[in-house]
PyMOL commands that place a pseudoatom at each C-alpha (Angstrom):
pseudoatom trace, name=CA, resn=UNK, resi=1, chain=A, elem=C, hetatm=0, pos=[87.132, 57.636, 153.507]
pseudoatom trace, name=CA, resn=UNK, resi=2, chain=A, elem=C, hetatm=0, pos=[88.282, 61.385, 152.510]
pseudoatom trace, name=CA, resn=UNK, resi=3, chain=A, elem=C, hetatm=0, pos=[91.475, 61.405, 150.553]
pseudoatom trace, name=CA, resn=UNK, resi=4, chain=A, elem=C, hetatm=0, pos=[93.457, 64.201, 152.259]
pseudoatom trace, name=CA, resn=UNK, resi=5, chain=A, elem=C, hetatm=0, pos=[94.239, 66.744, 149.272]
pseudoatom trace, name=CA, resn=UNK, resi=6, chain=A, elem=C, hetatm=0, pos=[90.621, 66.929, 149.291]
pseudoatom trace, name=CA, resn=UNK, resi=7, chain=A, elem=C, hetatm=0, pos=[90.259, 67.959, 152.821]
pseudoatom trace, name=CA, resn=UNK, resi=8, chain=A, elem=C, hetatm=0, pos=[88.416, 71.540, 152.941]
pseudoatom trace, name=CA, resn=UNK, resi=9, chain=A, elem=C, hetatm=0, pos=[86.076, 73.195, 155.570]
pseudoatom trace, name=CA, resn=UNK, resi=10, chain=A, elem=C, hetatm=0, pos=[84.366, 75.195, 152.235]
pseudoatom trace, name=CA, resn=UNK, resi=11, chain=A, elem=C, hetatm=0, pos=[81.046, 74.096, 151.433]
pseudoatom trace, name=CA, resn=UNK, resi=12, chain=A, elem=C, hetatm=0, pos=[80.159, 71.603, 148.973]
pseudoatom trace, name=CA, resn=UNK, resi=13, chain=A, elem=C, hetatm=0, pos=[77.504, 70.171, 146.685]
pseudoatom trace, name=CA, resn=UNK, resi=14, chain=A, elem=C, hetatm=0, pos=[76.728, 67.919, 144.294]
pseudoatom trace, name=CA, resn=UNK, resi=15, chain=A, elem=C, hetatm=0, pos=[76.035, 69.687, 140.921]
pseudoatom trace, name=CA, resn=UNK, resi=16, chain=A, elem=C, hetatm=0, pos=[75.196, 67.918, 137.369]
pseudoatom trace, name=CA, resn=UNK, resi=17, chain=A, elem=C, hetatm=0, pos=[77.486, 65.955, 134.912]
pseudoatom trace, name=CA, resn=UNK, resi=18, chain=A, elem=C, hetatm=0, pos=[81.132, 67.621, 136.217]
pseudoatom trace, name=CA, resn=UNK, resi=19, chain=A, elem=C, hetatm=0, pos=[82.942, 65.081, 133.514]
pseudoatom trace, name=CA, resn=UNK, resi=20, chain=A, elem=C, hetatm=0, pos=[80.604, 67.349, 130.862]
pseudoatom trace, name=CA, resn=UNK, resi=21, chain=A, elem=C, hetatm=0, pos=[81.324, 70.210, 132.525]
pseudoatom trace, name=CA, resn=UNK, resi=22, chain=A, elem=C, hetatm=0, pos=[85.144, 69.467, 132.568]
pseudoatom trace, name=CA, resn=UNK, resi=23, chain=A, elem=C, hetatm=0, pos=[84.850, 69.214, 128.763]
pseudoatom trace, name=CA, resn=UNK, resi=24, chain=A, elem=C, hetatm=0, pos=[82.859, 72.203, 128.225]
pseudoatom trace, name=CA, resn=UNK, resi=25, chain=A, elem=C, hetatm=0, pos=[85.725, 74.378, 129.390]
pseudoatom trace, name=CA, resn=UNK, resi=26, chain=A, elem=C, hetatm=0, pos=[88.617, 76.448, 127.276]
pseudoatom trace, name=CA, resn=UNK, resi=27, chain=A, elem=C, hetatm=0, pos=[92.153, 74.604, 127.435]
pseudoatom trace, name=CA, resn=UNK, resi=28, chain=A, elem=C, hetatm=0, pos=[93.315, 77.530, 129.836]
pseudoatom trace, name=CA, resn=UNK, resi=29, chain=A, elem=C, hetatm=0, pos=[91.233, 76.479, 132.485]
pseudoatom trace, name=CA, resn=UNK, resi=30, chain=A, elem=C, hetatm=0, pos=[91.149, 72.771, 132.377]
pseudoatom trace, name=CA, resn=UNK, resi=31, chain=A, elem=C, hetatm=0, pos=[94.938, 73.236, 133.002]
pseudoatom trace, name=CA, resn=UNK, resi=32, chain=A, elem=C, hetatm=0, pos=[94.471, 75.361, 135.432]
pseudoatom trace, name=CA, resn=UNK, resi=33, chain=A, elem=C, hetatm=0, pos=[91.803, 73.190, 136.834]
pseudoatom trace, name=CA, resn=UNK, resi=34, chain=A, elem=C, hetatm=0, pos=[93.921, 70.293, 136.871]
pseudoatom trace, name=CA, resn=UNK, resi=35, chain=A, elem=C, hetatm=0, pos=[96.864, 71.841, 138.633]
pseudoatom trace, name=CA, resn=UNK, resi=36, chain=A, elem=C, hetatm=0, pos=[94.644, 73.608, 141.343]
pseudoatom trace, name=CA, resn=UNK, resi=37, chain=A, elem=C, hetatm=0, pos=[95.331, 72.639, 144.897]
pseudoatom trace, name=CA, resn=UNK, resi=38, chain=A, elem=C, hetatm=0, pos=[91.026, 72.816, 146.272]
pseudoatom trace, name=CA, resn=UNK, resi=39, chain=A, elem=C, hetatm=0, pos=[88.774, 70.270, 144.556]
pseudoatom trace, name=CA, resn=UNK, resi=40, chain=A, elem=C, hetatm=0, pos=[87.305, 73.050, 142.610]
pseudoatom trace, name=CA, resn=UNK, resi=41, chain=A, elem=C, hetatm=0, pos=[83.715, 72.195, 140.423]
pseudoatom trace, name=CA, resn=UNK, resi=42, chain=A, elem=C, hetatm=0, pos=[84.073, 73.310, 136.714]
pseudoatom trace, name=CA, resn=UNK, resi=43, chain=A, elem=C, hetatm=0, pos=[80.901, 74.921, 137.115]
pseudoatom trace, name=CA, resn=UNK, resi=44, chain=A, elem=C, hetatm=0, pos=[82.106, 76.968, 139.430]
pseudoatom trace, name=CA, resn=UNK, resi=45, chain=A, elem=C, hetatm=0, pos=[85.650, 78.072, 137.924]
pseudoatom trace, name=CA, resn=UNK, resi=46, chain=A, elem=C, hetatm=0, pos=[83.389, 78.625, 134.532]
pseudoatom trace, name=CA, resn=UNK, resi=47, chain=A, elem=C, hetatm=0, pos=[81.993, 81.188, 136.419]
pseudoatom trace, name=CA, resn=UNK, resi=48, chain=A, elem=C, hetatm=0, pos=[84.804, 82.302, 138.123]
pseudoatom trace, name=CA, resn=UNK, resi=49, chain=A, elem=C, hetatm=0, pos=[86.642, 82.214, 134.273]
pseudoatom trace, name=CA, resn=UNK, resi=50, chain=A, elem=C, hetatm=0, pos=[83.810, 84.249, 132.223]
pseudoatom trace, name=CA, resn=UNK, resi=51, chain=A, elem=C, hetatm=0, pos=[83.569, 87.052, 135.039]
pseudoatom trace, name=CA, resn=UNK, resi=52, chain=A, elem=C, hetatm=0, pos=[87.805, 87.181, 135.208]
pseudoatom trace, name=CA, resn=UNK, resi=53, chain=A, elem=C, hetatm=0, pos=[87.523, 87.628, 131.570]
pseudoatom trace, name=CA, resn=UNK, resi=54, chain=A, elem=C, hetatm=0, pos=[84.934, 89.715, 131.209]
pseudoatom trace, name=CA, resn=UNK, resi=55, chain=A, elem=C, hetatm=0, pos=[86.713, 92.007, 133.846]
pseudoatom trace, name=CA, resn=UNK, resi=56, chain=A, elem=C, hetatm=0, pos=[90.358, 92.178, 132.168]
pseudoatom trace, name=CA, resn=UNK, resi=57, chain=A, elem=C, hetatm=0, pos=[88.818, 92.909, 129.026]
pseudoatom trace, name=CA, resn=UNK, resi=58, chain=A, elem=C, hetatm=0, pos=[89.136, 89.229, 127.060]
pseudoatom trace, name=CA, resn=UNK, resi=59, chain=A, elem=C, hetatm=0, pos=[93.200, 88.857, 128.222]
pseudoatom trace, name=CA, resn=UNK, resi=60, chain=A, elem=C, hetatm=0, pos=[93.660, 84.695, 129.163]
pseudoatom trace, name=CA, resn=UNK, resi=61, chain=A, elem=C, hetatm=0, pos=[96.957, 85.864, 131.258]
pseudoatom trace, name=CA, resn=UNK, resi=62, chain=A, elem=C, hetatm=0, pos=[95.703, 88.462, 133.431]
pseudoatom trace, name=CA, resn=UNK, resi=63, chain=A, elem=C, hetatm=0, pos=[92.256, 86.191, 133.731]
pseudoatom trace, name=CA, resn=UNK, resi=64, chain=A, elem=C, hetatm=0, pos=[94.475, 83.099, 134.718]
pseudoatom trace, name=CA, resn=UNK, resi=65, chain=A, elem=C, hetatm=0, pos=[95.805, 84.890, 137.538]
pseudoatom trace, name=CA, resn=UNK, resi=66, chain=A, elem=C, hetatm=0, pos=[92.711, 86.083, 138.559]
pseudoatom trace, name=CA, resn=UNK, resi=67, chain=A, elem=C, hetatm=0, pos=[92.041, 82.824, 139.310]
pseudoatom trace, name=CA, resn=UNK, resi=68, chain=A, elem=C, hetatm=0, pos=[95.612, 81.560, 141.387]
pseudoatom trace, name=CA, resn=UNK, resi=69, chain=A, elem=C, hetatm=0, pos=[94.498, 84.693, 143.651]
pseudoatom trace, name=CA, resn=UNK, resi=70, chain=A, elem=C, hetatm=0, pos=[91.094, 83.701, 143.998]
pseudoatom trace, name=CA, resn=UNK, resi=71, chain=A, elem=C, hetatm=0, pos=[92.573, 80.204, 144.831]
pseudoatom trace, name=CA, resn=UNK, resi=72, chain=A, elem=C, hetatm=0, pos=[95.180, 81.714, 147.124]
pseudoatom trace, name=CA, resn=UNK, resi=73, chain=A, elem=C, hetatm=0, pos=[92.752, 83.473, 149.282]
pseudoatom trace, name=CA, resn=UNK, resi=74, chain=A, elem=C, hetatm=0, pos=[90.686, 80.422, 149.921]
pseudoatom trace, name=CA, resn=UNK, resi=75, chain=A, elem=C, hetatm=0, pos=[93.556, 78.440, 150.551]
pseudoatom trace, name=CA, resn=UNK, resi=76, chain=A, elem=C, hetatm=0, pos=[94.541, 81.398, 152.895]
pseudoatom trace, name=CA, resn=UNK, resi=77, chain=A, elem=C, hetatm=0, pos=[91.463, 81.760, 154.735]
pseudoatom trace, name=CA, resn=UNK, resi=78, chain=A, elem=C, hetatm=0, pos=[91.165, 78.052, 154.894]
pseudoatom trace, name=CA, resn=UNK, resi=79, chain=A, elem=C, hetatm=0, pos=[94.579, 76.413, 155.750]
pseudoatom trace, name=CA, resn=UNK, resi=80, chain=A, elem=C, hetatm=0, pos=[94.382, 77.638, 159.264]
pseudoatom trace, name=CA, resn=UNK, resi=81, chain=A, elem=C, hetatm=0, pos=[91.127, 75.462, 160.094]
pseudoatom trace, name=CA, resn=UNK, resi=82, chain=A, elem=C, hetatm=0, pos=[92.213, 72.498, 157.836]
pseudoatom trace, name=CA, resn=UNK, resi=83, chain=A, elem=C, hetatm=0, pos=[95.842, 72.139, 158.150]
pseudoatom trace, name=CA, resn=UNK, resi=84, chain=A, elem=C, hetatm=0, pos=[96.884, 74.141, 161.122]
pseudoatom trace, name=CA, resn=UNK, resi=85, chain=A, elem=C, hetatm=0, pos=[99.219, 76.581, 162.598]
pseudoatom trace, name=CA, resn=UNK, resi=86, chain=A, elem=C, hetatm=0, pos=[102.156, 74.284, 161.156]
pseudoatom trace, name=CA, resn=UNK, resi=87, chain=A, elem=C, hetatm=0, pos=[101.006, 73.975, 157.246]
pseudoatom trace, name=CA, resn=UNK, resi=88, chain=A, elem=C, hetatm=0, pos=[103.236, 75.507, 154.547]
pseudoatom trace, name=CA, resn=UNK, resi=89, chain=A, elem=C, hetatm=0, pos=[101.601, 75.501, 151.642]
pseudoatom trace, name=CA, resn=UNK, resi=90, chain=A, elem=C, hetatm=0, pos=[104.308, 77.263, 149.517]
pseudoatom trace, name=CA, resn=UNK, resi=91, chain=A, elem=C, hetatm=0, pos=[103.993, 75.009, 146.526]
pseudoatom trace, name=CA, resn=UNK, resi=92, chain=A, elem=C, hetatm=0, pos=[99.780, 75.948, 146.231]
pseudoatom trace, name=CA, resn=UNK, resi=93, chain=A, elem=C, hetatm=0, pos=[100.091, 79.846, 147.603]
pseudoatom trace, name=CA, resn=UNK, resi=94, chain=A, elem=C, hetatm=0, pos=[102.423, 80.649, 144.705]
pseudoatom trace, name=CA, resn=UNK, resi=95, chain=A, elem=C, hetatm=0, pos=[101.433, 80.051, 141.253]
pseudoatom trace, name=CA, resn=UNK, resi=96, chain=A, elem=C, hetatm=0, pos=[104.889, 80.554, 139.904]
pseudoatom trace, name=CA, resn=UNK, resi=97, chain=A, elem=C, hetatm=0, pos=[106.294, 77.280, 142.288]
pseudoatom trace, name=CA, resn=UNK, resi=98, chain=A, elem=C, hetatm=0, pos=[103.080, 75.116, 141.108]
pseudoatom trace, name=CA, resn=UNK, resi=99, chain=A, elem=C, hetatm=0, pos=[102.666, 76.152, 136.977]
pseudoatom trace, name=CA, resn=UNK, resi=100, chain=A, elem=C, hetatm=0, pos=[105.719, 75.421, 134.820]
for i in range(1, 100): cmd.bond("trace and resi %d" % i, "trace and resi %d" % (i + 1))
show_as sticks, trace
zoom trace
């Protein structure tokens, strides 16, 4: 049985030692990872992290929120299929509600 937070109509795959992969990754994002609202692989939010990084020039704040609006816009494009007309997902569209 499929617990419901994990209920998503993205793809998924199984990919290599995630627990490794988990530990492999910068403070930043295993908070990050661990407050995220999609059942996100830490292979795929290292990828997500280096290229945020990369992009805003080596700043963890600006790269951080790169990744709540990559989350946001899956959640966005998502929630409709998953969830319904009737979901409001206020708490996991705005990064300020879910990160204290």
């Amino acid at each position: 049985m499929r617990k419901p937070n994990l209920a998503t109509s993205l793809r998924r795959k199984a990919r290599g030692n995630s627990m490794h992969a988990y530990d492999a990754l910068p403070h930043e994002v295993r908070r990050w990872l661990a407050y995220a609202c999609l059942p996100w692989s830490p292979q795929s939010v290292a990828r997500l992290w280096r290229r945020a990084l990369r992009e805003e020039n080596g700043c963890k704040h600006r790269a951080t929120a790169r990744l709540d609006a990559a989350e946001r816009r899956l959640l966005e494009r998502d929630a409709l299929k998953v969830w319904g007309k009737s979901y409001l997902a206020k708490s996991c569209l705005n990064p300020l509600l879910r990160r204290e």
